[in-house]
C-alpha positions as CSV (number, residue, x, y, z in Angstrom):
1,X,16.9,-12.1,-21.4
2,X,16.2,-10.6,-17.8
3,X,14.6,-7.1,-18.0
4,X,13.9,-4.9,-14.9
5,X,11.5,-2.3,-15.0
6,X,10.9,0.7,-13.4
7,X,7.8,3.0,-13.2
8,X,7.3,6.3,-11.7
9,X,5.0,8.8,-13.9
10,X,2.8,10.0,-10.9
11,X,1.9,8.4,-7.3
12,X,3.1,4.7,-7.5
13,X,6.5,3.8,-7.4
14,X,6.4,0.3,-9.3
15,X,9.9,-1.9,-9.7
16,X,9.7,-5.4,-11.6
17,X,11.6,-8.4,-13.2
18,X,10.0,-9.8,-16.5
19,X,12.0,-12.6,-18.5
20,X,12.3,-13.5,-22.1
21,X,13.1,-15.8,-24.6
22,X,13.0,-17.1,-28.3
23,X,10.7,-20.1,-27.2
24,X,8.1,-18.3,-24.9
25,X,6.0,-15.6,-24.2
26,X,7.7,-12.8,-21.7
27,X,6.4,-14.1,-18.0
28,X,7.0,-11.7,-14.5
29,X,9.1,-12.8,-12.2
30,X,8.3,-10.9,-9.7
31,X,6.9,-7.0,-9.0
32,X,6.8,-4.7,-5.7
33,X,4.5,-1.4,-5.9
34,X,4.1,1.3,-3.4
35,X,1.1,3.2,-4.0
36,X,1.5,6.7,-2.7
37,X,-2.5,7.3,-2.3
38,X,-2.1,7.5,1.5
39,X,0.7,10.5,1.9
40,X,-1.5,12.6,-1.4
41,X,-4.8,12.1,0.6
42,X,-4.9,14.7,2.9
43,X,-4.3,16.9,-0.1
44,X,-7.1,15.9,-2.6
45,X,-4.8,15.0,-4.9
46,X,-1.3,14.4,-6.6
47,X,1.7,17.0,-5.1
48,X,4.1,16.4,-7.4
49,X,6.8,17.6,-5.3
50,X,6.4,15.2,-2.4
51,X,5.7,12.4,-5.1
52,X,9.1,12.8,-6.7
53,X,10.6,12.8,-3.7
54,X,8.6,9.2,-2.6
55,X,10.0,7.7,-5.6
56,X,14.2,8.9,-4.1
57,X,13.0,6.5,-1.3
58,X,11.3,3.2,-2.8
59,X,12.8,2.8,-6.0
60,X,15.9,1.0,-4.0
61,X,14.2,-0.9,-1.5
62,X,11.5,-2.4,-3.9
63,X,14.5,-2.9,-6.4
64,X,15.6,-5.2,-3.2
65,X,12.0,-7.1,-2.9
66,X,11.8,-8.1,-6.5
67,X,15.2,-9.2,-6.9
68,X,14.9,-11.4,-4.0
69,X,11.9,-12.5,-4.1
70,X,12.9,-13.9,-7.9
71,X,15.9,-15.6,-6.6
72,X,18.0,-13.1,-9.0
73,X,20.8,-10.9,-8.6
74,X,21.8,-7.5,-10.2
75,X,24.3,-9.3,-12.2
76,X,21.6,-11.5,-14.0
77,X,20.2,-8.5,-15.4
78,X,20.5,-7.8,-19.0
79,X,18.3,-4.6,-19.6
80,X,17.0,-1.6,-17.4
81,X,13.7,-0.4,-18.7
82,X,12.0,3.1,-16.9
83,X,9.3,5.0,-17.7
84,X,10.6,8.0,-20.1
85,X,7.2,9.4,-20.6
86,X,4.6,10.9,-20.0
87,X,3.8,11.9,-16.8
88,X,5.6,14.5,-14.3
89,X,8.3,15.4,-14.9
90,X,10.2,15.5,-11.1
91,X,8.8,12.2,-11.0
92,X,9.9,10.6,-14.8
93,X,13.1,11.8,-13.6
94,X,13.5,10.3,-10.7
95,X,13.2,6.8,-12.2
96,X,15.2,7.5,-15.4
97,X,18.3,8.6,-12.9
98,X,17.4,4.9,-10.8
99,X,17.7,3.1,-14.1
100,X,20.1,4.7,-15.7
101,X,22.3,4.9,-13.0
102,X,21.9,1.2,-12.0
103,X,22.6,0.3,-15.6
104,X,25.8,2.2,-15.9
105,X,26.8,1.0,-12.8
106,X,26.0,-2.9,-14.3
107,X,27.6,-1.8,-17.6
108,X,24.1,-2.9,-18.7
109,X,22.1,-1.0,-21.5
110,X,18.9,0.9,-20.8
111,X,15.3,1.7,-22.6
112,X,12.8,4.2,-21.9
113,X,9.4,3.1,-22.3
114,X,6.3,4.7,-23.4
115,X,3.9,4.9,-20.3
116,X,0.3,4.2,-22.5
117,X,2.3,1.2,-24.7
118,X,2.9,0.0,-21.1
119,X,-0.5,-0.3,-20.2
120,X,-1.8,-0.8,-23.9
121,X,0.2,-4.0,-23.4
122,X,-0.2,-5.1,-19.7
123,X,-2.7,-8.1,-21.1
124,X,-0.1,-10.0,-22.5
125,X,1.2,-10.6,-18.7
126,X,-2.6,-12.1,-18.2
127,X,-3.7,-15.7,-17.6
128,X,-5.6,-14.8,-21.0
129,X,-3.5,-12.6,-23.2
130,X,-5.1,-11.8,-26.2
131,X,-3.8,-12.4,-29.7
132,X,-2.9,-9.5,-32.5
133,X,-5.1,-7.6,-34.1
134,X,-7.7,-6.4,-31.2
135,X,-9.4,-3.0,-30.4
136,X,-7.8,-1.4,-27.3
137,X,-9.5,0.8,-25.2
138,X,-6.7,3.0,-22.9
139,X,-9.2,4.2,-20.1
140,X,-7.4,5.8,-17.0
141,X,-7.3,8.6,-14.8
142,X,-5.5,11.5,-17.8
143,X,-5.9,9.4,-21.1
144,X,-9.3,7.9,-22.9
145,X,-8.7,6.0,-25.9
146,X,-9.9,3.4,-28.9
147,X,-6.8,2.0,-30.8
148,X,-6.5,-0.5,-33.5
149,X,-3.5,-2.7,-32.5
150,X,-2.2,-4.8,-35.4
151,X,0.9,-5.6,-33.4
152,X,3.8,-3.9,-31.1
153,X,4.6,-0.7,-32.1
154,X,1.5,-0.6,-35.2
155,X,-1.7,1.6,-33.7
156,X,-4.1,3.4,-35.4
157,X,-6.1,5.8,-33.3
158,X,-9.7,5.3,-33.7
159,X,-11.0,7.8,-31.2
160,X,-10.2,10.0,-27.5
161,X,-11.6,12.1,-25.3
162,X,-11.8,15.8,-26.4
163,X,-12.0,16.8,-23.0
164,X,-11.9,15.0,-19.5
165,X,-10.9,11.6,-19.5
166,X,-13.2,8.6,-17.8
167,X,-10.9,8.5,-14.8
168,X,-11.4,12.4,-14.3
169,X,-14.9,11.9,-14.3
170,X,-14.9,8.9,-12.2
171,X,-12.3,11.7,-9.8
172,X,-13.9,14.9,-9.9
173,X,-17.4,13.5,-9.6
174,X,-16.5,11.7,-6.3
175,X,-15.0,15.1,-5.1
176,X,-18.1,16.8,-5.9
177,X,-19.8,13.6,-3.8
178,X,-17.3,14.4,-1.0
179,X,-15.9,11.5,-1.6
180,X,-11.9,10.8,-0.3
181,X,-9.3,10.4,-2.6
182,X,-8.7,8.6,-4.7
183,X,-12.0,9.3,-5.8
184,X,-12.7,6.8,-8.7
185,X,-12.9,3.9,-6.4
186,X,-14.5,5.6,-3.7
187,X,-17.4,6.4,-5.8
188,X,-17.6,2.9,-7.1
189,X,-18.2,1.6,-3.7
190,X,-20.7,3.8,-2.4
191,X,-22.9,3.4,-6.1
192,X,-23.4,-0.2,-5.0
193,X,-25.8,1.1,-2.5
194,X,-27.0,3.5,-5.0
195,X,-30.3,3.2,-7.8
196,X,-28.8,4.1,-11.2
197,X,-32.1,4.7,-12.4
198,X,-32.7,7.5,-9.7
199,X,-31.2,10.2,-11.8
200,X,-31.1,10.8,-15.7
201,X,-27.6,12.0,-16.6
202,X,-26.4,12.5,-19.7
203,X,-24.4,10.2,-22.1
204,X,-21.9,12.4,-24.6
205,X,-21.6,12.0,-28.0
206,X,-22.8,8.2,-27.6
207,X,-24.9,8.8,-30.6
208,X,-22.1,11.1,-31.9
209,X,-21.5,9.3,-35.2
210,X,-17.6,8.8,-34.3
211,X,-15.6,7.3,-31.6
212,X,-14.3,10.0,-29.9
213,X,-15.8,10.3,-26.3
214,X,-16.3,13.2,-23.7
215,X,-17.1,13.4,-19.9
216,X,-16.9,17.7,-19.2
217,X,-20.7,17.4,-19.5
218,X,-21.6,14.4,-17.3
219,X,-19.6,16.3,-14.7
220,X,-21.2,19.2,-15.1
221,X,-24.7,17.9,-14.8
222,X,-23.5,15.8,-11.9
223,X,-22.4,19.2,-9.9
224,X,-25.9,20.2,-10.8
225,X,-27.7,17.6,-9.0
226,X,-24.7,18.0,-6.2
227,X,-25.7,21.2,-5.3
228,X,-29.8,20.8,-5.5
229,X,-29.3,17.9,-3.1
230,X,-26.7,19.1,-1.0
231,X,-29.3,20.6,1.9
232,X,-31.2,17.3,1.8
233,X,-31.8,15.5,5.4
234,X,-31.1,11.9,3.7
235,X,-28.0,10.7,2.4
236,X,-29.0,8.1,-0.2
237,X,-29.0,10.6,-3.0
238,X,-24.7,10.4,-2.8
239,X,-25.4,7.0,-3.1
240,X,-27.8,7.4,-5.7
241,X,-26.3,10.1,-7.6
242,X,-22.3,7.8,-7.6
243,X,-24.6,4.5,-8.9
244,X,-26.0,7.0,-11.7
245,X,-22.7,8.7,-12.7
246,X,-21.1,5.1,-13.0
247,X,-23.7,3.8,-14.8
248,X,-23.4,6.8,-17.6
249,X,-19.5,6.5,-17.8
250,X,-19.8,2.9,-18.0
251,X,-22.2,2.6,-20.9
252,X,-20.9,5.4,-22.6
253,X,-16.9,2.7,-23.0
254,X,-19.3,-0.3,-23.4
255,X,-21.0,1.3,-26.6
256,X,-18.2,3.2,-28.0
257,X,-15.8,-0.4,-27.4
258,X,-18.5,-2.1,-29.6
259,X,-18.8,0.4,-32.0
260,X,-15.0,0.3,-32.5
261,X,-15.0,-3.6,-32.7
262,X,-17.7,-2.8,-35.3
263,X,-16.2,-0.8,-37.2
264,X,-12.7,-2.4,-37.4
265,X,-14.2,-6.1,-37.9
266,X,-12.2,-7.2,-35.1
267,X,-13.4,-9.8,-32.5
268,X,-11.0,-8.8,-29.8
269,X,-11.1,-6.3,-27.4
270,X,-8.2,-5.2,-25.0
271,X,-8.9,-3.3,-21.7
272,X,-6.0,-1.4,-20.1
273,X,-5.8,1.4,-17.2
274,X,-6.5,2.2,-13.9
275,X,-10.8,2.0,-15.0
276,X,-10.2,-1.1,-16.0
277,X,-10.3,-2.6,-12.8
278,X,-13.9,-1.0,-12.4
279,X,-16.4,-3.9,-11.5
280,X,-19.1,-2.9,-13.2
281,X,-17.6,-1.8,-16.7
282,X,-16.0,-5.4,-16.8
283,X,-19.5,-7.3,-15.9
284,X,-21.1,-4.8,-18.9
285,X,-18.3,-5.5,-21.6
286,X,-18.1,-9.5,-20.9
287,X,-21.9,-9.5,-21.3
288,X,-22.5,-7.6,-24.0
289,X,-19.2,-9.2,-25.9
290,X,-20.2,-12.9,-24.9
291,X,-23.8,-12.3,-26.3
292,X,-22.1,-11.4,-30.1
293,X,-19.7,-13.4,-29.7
294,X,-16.3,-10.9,-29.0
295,X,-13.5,-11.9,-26.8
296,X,-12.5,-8.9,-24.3
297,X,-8.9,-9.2,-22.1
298,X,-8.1,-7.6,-19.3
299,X,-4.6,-7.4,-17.4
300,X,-4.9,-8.9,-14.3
301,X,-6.3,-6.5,-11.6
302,X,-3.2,-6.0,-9.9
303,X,-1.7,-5.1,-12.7
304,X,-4.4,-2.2,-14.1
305,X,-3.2,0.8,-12.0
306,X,1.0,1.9,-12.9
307,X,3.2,-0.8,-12.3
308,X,7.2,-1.7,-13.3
309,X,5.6,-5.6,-14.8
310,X,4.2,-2.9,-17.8
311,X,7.4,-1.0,-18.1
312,X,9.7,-4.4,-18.0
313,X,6.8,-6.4,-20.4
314,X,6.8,-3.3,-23.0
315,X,10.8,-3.2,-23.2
316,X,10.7,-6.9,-23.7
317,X,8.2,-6.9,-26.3
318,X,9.7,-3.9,-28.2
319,X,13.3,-5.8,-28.4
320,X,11.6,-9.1,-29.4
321,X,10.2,-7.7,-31.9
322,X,13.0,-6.2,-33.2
323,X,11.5,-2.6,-33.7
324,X,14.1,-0.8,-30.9
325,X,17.5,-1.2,-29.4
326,X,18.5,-0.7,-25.8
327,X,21.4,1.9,-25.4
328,X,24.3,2.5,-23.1
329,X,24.6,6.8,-23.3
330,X,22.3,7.0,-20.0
331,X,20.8,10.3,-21.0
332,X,18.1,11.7,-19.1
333,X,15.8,12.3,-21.4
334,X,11.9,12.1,-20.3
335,X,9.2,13.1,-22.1
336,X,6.6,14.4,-19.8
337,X,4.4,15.3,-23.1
338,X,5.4,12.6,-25.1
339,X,2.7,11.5,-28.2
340,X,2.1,7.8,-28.7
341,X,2.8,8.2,-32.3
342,X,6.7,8.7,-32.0
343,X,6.6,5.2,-30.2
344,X,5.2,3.4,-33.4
345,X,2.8,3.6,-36.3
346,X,0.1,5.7,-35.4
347,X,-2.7,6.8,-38.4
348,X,-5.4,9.7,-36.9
C-alpha cells in the first residue's frame, strides 16, 4: 500500500510517500519540506495568514518532488493522509483541501491524522525504531508530554506541562536573549560558548513528586537576569545566560524521562518533536539511559521538526493495525483543538 502524506499545521509545508506491506515494517520513499522560518523571521514569529497562504503554493510542487524522486506516479497511490489536527486552522485547511481534493480526483480514499500521533510515532521511520511498550516524551515548540505507549492508538498520559511548553521556553528565552527566530536553535548555538554554571536558574517541579513539568518560571527568572545584565559592556553573559537556560530545560526532560521509565518499569524511551533534535538533551538522555541500562530512540533528525514522512507513517500504521479506515466523503473537517484521547486510548 502506497500512502502519501501531507502536513501543514503551522510553518512547514511537508509532502511524502511512505509504503506498506503485510511482510515489513512501513519504509519512506521519499519526503520534500519547505520550512517557512525565513518569510516569518522578520516578524518574530508565526503569521498565520501568510503561512496558510505558503502552504496554496508548495503543497503541489513538493507533491511533484516526492513523486518523482520515488519513481511513482499519482496513480500508484492508494491513500491520501493530511494533517486534520491540531494546529491553525487557515493552515490545517489548506492541506485537508490538497488531499482531499487529490484523492477525489484519484477516486482514492483519504485519512486525517493526528498531528502529536505523527510525531509520537516518527521513530518507527528511524535506523533504530524502538519496540512496543516505551515511555514517550512529546517535547516541541506548543506541546510537553510523558506517555505510556503500549502500542498504536493505546496511550496513557503520565504527565504535561501546566503552562509553557519546553519549546516556548527554549523561544521566548532566546527572544528575551535577542536572539532571531526561530529562537530555540539560536539559543542552542550561542550556549555552546556559554558557562552553564554561571547562573543559578530554577528547575520546576523537578522534585514535584509527579510528572507533570513547567517552564513559566524558568522564563521568568531568565527575564530577570536579562534585564540586570542588559546595560553590561561585555557580551558573554547572553552566552552565559542561553548555556544556563538550556542546561535547566534540559535536566528538568532528562529527570522527569527517567522518573517516567521508573515509574512505568519500562526500559524504552521514545523522543519525538522539534526539541528532540536539541544536541545536548540527546548527549544527557543517552548517558544517563546507557549508565542504567534504558534504550532511548529518536526519529532521525531530519525528521524531528513537522514533516508529511509522520503524517504518511501514522496513516499507515493506523490501517495496519486495523484500528481506522480511510474514507471517500472528502469532508473538511480539521481539528485545530483536537485532544489526543479521541485518536486512541488515552487514561489521565
Amino acid at each position: 500500500m502506497l500512502i502519501l502524506g501531507f502536513e501543514s499545521s503551522c510553518d512547514e509545508t511537508g509532502v511524502a510517500l511512505v509504503e506498506t506491506s503485510a511482510a515489513a515494517t512501513p519504509r519512506l520513499l521519499s519526503h520534500a519540506l519547505h520550512s517557512q522560518v525565513a518569510m516569518h523571521a522578520a516578524f518574530g514569529g508565526v503569521v498565520p495568514e501568510l503561512a496558510s497562504r505558503d502552504h496554496i503554493r508548495r503543497a503541489l510542487p513538493l507533491t511533484r518532488q516526492v513523486l518523482t524522486e520515488a519513481g511513482r506516479d499519482l496513480a500508484d497511490i492508494d491513500v491520501v493522509a493530511y494533517t486534520r489536527g491540531p494546529g491553525l486552522a487557515g493552515a490545517l485547511l489548506v492541506g485537508s483541501a490538497v488531499a482531499c481534493a487529490l484523492a477525489a480526483a484519484l477516486g482514492k480514499p483519504v485519512l486525517g491524522v493526528h498531528h502529536l500521533e505523527g510525531h509520537l510515532l516518527s521513530p518507527f521511520l528511524s535506523a533504530d525504531p524502538p519496540v512496543f511498550p516505551f515511555v514517550a516524551l512529546l517535547v516541541s515548540g506548543g506541546h510537553t508530554q510523558l506517555m505510556r505507549v503500549g502500542g498504536v492508538g493505546e496511550y496513557c498520559l503520565l504527565g504535561e506541562t501546566i503552562d509553557d511548553a519546553a519549546g516556548e521556553a527554549f523561544d521566548k528565552s532566546a527572544k528575551l536573549l535577542g536572539l532571531g527566530y526561530p529562537g530555540g536553535p539560536a539559543l542552542a548555538r550561542l550556549a555552546e560558548f556559554g558557562d552553564a554554571g554561571a547562573h543559578a536558574l530554577p528547575r520546576p517541579l523537578l522534585h514535584s513528586g509527579n510528572l507533570d513539568f513547567s517552564f513559566a518560571g524558568l522564563k521568568t527568572a531568565v527575564r530577570t537576569r536579562a534585564l540586570k545584565l542588559a546595560d553590561s559592556p561585555c557580551d558573554q553573559w547572553k552566552a552565559d545566560l542561553a548555556a544556563a537556560t538550556q542546561a535547566a530545560i534540559v535536566e528538568v526532560l532528562v529527570k522527569k524521562s527517567l522518573a517516567a521509565l521508573k515509574a512505568t518499569g519500562l526500559e524504552r524511551l521514545v523522543v519525538a518533536g522539534g526539541v528532540g533534535a536539541n544536541a545536548l538533551l540527546r548527549e544527557q538522555l543517552d548517558a544517563a539511559c546507557a549508565g542504567r541500562g534504558l534504550r532511548v530512540h529518536y526519529p532521525e533528525l531530519a525528521l524531528c521538526t513537522d514533516n508529511g514522512a509522520m503524517i504518511a507513517l501514522a496513516a499507515a500504521m493506523r490501517l495496519d493495525a486495523g484500528i481506522e479506515a480511510a474514507r471517500c466523503d472528502y469532508v473538511f473537517d480539521v481539528q485545530p483543538r483536537w485532544p489526543l484521547a479521541t485518536v486512541g486510548t488515552v487514561v489521565a
